[in-house]
N, C-alpha and C positions, 0 to 999 in steps of 0.2 A: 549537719545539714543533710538534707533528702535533695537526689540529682534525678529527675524524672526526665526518659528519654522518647522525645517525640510522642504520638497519639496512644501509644501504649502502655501498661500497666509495670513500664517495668523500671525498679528503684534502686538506687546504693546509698547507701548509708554514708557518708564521708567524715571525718574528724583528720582536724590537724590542729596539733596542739604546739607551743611558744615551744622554739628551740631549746632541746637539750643535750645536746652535743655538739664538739665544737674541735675538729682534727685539722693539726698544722699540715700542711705542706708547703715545697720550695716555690714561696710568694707567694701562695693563695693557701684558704682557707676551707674546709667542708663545715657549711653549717646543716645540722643536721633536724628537721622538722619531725615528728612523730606521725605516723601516718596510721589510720584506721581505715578499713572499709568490712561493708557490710551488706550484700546483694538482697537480703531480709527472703531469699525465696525467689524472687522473681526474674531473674536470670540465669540460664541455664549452667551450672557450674563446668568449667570448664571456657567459658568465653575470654576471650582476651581479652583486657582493658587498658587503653592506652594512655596514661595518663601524663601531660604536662602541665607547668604550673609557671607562676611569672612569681617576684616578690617585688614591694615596692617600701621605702621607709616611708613613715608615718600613715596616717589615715585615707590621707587626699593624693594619693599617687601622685606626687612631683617629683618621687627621686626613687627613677628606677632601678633594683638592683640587679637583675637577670631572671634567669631561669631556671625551673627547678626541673627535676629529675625524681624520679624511684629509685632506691639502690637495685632492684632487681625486676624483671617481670613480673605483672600483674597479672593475675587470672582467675575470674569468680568461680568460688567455694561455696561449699554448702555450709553458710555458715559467716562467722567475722573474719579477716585476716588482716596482719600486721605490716608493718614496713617502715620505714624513712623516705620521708621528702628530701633531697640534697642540694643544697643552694651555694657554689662556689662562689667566693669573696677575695679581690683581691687584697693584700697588708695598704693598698692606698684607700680600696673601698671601707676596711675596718676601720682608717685614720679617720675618713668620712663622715661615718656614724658616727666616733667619739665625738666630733667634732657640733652636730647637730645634735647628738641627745645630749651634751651638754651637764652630766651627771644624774639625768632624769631616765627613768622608765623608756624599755626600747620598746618602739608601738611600730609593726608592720603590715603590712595587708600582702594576701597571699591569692594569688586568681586560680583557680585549679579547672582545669577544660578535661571531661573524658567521653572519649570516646569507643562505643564497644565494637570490637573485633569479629561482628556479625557479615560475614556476606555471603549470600546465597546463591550466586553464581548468574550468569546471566539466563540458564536453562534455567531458577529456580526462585525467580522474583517477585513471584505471585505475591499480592499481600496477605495469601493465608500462612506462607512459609515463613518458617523461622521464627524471627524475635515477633514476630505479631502483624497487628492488622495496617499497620500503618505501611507497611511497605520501604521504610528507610533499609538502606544496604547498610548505612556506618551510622549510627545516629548518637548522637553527642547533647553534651549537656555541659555548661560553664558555671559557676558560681565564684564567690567570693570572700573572703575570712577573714577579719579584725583581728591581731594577737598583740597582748602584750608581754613582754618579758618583763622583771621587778627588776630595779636597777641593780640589787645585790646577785641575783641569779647571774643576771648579765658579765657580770665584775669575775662571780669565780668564775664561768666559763671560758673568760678570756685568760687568768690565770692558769688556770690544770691547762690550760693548750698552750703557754709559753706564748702566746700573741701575742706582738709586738715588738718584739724581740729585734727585730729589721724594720729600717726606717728606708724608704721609696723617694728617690730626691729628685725630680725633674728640672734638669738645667739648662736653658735653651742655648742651644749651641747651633751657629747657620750652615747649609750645606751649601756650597756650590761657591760661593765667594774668595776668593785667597785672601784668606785675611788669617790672623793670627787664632782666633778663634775655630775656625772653620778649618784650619790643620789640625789644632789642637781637639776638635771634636772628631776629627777622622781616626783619629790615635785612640780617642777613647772609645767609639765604637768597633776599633779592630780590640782592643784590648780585652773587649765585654767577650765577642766572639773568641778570643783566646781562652778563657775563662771558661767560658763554656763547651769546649772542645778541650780543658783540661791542664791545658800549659799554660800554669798558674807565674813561672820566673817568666816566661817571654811575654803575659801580660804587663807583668809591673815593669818591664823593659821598655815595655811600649806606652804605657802611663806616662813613663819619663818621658820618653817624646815628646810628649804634650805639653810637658812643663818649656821644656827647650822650645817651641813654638814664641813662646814669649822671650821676647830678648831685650836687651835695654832694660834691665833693672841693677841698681846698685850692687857693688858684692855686699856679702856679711860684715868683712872689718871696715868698710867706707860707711857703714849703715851704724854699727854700734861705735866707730869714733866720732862719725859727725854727732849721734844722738845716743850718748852711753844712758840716758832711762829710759824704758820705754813710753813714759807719756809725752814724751819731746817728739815722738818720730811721727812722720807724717802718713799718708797713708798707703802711699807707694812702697815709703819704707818698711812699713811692714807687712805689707805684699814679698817684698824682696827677703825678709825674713822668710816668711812663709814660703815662697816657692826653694830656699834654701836648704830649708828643713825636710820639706819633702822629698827633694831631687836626694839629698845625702839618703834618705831610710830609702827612696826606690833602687839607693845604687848599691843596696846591702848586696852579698855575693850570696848564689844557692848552691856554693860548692866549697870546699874544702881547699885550701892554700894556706900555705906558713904565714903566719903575722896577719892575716885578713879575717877580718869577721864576717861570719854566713847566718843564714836565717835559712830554714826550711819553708819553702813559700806554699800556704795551700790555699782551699777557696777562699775563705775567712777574710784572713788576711789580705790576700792578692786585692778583695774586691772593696778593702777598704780603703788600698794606695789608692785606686781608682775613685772612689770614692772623694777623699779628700783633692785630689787632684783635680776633679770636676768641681768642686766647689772652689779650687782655687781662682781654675779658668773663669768659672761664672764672675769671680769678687774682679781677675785682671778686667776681664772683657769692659764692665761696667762704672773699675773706678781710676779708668787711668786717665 
């Protein structure tokens, strides 16, 4: 595409072409667009170009995904020059997409805005100065870009990046209430912050918490003598399993003693006690 900027003669050349890189990071994703441009001569090289971009799934902009980036500063050359457009995703925004392309071709639309880094100061605004006759200090230019990706393209690029690897679980837990839920949500969000500040054993310590929030459930041998199969037990009952089974693995030891078993706790792990634990809270909350 050709971006012509205000009453003047002056052009870039733009191409972005369907994603071809695709780098994990912790939760989010760098999708990586191909970037061309090309001033053809008519910009003095050297000017700045400031470029942002928007990304939307499919054709008709209903589902917008964010904003894009340059991996680096722009500046016309005499001549083409390269780059990447970079479009951060979260692992819920990637479930998103799988979820609407539905095994078909990924179709995006890409809005690209630039603007050139002309200003001539307030001593120097004539409209014969500078970029030309029109007189704009910043003048800018927007267009717009159809891309498709082939659904196999799509497929290895999510493989060679390991995406997906983490699954994102939103569990509505209430704040502000004393209810069982609402302790047990206070436990999980100190827990998250433990985790993330590194002290992966006093996370899954305080996971437990959470379970212990909920009380009034059967023991284990009241559960498996009233209902020795499991498709006899009801549903509390195996709730009461379930919170069983976790409270014993959160209450593993992170240290060394005669006769007890330990487990080295790291992020991994730490965030999957939590993990199930928040799923358990969700199944209490809703089915007792």
């Amino acid at each position: 595409m050709i971006l012509r900027f205000g009453d003047d003669d002056h052009q870039l050349r733009v191409e972005i072409d369907a994603p071809t890189s695709l780098f994990q990071g912790l939760g989010i994703t760098r999708l990586g667009f191909p970037l061309s441009i090309d001033p053809r001569g008519t910009i003095p090289a050297g000017t700045p170009l400031y470029l942002t971009g928007q990304v939307w799934l499919g054709s008709n902009q209903a589902d917008w995904l964010g904003f894009a980036w340059p991996d680096r500063a722009l500046i016309a050359k005499n001549g083409e020059d390269g780059g990447t457009l970079t479009l951060t995703l979260t692992n819920d925004q990637l479930a998103a997409i799988e979820r609407r392309r539905a095994g078909l071709d990924l179709n995006l639309m890409v809005q690209v805005e630039i603007v050139l880094g002309y200003d001539p100061g307030p001593k120097d605004a004539a409209p014969s100065a500078g970029m030309g006759s029109s007189g704009q200090r910043w003048p800018a230019a927007m267009s717009q870009i159809p891309l498709t990706l082939q659904d196999g393209q799509w497929e290895r690029l999510l493989a060679q990046a390991a995406v997906g690897t983490s699954l994102a679980v939103v569990v509505p837990l209430p704040i502000g209430r004393d209810t069982p839920s609402t302790r047990a949500g206070d436990q999980l969000r100190e827990a998250l912050r433990k985790v993330n500040a590194g002290e992966y054993e006093d996370a899954v310590v305080t996971a437990r918490k959470a379970l212990e929030a909920f009380d009034g459930f059967p023991s284990e041998k009241s559960v498996v003598s009233a209902a020795p199969e499991a498709r006899t037990r009801s549903y509390q009952e195996r709730s009461a399993m379930l919170r069983h089974a976790l409270h014993s693995i959160a209450s593993l030891a992170a240290h060394d003693e005669p006769g007890i078993q330990r487990i080295s706790w790291t992020r991994e792990n730490a965030l999957s006690i939590i993990a199930a634990v928040a799923a358990f809270v969700a199944c209490a909350a809703t089915g007792r």
